[in-house]
C-alpha positions, 0 to 999 in steps of 0.5 A: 544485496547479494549476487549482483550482475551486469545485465544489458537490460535498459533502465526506464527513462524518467521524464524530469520534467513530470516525476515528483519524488514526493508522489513516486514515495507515497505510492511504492512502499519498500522500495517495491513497484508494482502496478499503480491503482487508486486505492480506496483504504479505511482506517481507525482514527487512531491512525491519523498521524500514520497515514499522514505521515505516510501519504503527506499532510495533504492528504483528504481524510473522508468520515467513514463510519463511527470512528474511521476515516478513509482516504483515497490514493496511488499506491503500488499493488505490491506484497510489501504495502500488503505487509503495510496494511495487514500491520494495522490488523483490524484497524485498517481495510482496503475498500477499493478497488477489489482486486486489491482487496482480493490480493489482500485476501490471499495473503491472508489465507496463504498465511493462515494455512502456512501457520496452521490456524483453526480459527 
């Protein structure tokens, strides 16, 4: 961390006695919080073991397709689960809810234009 400062801004207050650790984890990735919405999110089943062992064991893999799952859960709409999801490439893509989808889309085409490419 670089330039550090003193502010007087007031730090959120955690209420002890709802926060679970576990679930603020699962739904910030990188440290990031943004805005929390149930995301819909399929995935190739070669991924298993990735999705549980960021989501938790616990989480409800539904069929979907020949050879994918989907799973719904909170995340924070941020850049870095954007980075998260683009990693898989075409074996994971965002279902719900499509303003999620659309930020992804974004992305994609702001870095298709920095990078030039004509495919």
């Amino acid at each position: 961390m670089a330039d550090v400062k003193v502010t007087k801004d007031k730090a959120e207050k955690c209420n002890k006695e709802t926060f679970k650790l576990s679930d603020y984890i699962k739904q910030n990735f990188g440290m990031f919080t943004g805005e929390t919405v149930k995301a819909k999110i399929a995935f190739d089943e070669s991924l298993v073991s990735v999705v549980l062992d960021r989501f938790g064991s616990d989480t409800h893999l539904i069929k979907h397709g020949e050879n994918m799952f989907a799973i719904k859960v909170n995340v924070s709409a941020t850049p870095v689960f954007l980075g998260w999801i683009f990693s898989f490439g075409n074996q994971a893509e965002i279902l719900e809810p499509e303003s999620l989808r659309d930020a992804m889309g974004v992305m994609i085409k702001t870095c298709n234009s920095m990078y030039g490419c004509k495919k």
